[in-house]
C-alpha positions as MATLAB code, in Angstrom:
seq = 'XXXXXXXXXXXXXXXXXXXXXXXXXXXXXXXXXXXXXXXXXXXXXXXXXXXXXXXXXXXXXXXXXXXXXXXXXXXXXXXXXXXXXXXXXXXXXXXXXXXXXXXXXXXXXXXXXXXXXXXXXXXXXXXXXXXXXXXXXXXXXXXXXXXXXXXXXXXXXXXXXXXXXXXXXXXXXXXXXXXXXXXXXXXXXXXXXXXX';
ca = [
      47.257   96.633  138.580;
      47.306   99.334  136.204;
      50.931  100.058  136.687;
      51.344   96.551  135.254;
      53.307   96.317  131.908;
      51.263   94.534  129.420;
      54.218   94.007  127.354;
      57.778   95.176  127.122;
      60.538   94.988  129.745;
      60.596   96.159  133.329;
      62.121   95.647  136.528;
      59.848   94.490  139.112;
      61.387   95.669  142.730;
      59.559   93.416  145.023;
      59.662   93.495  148.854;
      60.430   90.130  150.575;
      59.193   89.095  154.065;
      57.794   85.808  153.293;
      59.395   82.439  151.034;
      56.040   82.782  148.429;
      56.123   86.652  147.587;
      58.122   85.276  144.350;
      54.317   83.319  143.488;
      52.402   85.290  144.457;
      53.412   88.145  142.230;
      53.934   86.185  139.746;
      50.085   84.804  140.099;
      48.779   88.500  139.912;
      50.666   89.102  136.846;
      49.653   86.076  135.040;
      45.957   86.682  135.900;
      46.095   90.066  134.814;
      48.354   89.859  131.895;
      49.415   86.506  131.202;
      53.314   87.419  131.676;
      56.139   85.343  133.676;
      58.260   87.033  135.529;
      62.275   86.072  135.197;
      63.244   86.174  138.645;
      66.710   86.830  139.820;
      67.995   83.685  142.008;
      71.099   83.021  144.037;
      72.929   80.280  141.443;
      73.380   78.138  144.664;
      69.558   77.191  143.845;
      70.185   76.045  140.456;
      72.891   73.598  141.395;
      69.794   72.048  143.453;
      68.698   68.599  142.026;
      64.801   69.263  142.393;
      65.020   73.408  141.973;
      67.674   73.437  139.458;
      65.938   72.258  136.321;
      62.692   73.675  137.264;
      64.366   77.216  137.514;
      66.047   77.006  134.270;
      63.224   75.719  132.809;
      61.167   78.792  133.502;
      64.188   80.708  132.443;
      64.540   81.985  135.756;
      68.282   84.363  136.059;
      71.169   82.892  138.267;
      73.073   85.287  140.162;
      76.382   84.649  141.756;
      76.500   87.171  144.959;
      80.128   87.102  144.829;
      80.209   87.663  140.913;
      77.139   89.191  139.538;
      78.561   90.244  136.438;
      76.887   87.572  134.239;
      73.322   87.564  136.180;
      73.430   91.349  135.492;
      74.180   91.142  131.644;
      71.504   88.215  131.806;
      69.169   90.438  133.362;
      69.983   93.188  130.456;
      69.339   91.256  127.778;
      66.326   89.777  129.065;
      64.785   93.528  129.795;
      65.964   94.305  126.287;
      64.296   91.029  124.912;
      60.923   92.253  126.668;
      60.954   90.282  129.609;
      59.886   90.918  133.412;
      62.681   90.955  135.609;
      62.357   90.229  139.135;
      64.240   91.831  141.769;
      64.202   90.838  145.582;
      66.542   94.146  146.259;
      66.769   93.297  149.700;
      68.841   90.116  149.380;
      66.835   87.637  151.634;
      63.432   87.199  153.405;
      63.889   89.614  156.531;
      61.603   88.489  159.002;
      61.650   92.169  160.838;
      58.336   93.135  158.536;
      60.523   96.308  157.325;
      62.011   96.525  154.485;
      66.087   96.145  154.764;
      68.324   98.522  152.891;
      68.375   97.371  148.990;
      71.258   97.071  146.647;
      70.952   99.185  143.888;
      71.171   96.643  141.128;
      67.664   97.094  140.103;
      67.726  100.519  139.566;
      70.937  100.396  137.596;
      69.657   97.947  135.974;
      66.439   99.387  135.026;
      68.425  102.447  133.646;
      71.076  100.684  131.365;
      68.161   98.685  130.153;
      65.797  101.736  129.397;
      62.982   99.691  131.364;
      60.935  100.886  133.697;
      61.226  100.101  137.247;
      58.372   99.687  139.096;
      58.119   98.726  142.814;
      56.121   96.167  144.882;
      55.277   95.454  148.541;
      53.591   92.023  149.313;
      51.795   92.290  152.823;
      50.588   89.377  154.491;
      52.387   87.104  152.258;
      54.467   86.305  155.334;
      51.974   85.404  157.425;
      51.668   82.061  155.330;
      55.445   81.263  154.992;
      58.601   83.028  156.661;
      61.647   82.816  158.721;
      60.673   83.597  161.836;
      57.239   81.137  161.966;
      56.462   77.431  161.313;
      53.484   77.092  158.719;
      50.089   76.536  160.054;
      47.249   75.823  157.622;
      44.540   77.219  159.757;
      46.572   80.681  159.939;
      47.689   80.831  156.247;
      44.108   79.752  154.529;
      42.491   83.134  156.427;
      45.651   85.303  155.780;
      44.255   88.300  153.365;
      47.586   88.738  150.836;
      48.096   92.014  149.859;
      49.881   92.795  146.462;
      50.102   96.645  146.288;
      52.202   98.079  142.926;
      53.518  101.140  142.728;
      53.989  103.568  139.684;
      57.045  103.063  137.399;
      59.894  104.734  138.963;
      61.897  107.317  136.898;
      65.213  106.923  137.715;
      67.462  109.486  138.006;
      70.624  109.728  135.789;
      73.069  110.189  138.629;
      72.236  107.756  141.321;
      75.435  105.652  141.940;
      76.282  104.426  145.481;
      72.755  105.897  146.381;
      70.577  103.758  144.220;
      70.019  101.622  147.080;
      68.686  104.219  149.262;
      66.921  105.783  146.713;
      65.002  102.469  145.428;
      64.351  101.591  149.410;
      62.731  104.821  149.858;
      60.204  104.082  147.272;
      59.732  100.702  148.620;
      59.183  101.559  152.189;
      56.320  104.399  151.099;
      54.730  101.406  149.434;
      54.630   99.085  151.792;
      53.411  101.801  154.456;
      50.692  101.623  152.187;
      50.025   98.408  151.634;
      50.460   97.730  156.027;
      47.543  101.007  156.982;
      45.157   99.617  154.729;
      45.566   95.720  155.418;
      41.773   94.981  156.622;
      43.348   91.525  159.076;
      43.800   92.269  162.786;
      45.236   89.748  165.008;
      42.133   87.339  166.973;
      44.241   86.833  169.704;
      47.205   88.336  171.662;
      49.555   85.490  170.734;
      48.521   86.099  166.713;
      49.744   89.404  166.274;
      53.642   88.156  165.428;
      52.787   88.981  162.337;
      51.661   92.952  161.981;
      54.581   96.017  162.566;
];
């Protein structure tokens, strides 16, 4: 948790195999710091009729895959303002427990903003809600949740086409972490869908 801004702008890079890594993040950040977190969401979401005003209300960033222009000045501005920015750099919830190659918005981002990137692998998260599994409340109230943070990420001046690759790298170190020293093991053969 140290590597937690108190205050100021950052990018928060954030792994994403499971629908709640977004809250539960953002639940480590407000205990520890009392911050929200401006996540970056697909502007399909805020055309919702239940999602949409709760989104904008917590100021939440729409981004239009097609035509991120405006989510990306959004997301400057915000980082400028002081304000958390999170990333999902991976584009969806994966459901292969790796982490997918990343766009390298974040790290441009982080770099036109003068904000510090810092990157995060939830583990576990997905054993509670994901793609590939139907909830079950007996499997998701003994899940152990893992939020491991890395160090703020210097990023280099010339990254260009290889931001993603770059950022990824960073992000699959982390979660390596985060999987070796997860304390669960599977109870039975049939439970293990979840672990690498």
């Amino acid at each position: 948790l140290e590597h937690l801004p108190s205050s100021g702008g950052a990018v928060l890079a954030i792994t994403h195999f499971g629908y709640l890594d977004f809250a539960l993040v953002q639940w480590v950040l407000w205990r520890r710091h009392r911050r929200w977190i401006r996540f970056l969401v697909t502007a399909r979401a805020f055309e919702h009729p239940v999602s949409g005003p709760l989104l904008r209300a917590m100021q939440h960033i729409p981004v239009d895959r097609e035509a991120g222009a405006g989510g990306y000045r959004a997301s400057i501005k915000a980082l400028r303002d002081g304000h958390l920015v999170g990333v999902f750099p991976e584009g969806q919830v994966t459901g292969t427990w790796e982490v997918l190659p990343c766009a390298g918005g974040a790290a441009r981002m982080a770099s036109a903003a003068g904000a510090p990137l810092i990157p995060i692998a939830v583990w576990g998260g997905h054993r509670v809600l994901t793609r590939t599994h139907r909830f079950s409340l007996p499997a998701a109230a003994g899940a152990t949740i893992s939020v491991r943070i890395g160090a703020p990420l210097e990023v280099p001046r010339r990254l260009d086409d290889d931001a993603g690759r770059w950022l990824r790298q960073h992000m699959v170190r982390l979660m390596n972490e985060a999987q070796r020293s997860y304390p669960d093991r599977p109870r039975r053969p049939q439970d293990d869908w979840w672990q690498v």
